[in-house]
Structures are given as C-alpha cells and as structure tokens.
Backbone as numpy.savetxt, mean C-alpha at the origin, in Angstrom:
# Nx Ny Nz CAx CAy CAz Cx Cy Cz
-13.28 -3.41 6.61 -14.14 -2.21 6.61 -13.25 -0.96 6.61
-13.57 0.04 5.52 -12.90 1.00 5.73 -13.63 2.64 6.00
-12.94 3.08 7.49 -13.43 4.20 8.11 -12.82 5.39 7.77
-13.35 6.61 7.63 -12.93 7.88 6.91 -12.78 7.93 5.31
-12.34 9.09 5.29 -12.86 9.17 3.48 -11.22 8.48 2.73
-11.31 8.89 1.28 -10.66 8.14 0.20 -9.10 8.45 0.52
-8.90 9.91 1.07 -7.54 10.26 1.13 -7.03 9.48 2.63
-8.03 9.22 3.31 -7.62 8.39 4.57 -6.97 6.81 4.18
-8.20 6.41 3.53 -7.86 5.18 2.77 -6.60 4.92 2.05
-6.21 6.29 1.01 -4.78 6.09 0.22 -3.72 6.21 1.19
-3.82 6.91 2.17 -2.71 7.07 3.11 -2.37 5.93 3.60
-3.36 5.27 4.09 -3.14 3.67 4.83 -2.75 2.59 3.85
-3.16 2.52 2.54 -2.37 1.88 1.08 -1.17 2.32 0.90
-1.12 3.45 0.83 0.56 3.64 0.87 1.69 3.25 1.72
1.17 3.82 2.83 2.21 3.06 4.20 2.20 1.58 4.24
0.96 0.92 4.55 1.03 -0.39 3.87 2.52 -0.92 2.59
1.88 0.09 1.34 2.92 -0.71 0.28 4.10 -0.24 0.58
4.50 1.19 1.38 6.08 1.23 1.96 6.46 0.17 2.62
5.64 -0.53 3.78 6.25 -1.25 4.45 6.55 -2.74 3.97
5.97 -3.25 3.05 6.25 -4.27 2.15 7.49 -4.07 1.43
7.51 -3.13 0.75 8.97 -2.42 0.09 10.15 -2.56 1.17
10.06 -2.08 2.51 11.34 -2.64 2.86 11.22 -3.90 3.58
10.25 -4.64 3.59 10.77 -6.06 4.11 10.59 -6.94 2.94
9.64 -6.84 1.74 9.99 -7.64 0.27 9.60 -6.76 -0.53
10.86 -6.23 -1.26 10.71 -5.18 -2.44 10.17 -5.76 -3.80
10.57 -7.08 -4.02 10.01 -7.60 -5.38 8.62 -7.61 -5.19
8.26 -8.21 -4.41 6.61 -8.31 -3.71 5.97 -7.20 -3.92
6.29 -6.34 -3.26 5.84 -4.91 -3.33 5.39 -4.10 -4.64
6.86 -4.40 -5.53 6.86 -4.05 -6.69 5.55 -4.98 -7.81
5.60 -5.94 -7.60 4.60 -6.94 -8.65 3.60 -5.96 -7.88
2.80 -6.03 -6.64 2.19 -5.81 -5.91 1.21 -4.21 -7.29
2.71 -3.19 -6.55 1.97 -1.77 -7.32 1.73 -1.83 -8.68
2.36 -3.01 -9.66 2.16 -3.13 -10.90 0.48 -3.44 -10.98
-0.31 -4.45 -10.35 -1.57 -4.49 -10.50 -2.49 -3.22 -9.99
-2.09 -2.74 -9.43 -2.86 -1.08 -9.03 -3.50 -0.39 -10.17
C-alpha cells in the first residue's frame, strides 16, 4: 500500500534502487532498464 502522493512514492523508488546499486549494481542496473 502506498501512502502520500506520487513524489513521495518516487522518493521511496529511488532510495530503494540506490540501495540495491550499492549492495548489487548489476541487479539494480537490469532492474532500472525495465522502468
């Protein structure tokens, strides 16, 4: 479930895909390619 609006939402996707990036960068990377 997601609470607050869209820019709340991208903020929490982003930090999310930072933190994948430094513990598996390939991951991460395939990851933002389907976005």
């Amino acid at each position: 479930e997601i609470d607050g609006d869209f820019d709340d939402y991208r903020k929490e996707l982003l930090d999310s895909l930072g933190e994948a990036m430094i513990h598996n960068p390939s991951a991460a990377a395939a990851a933002a390619t389907t976005i």
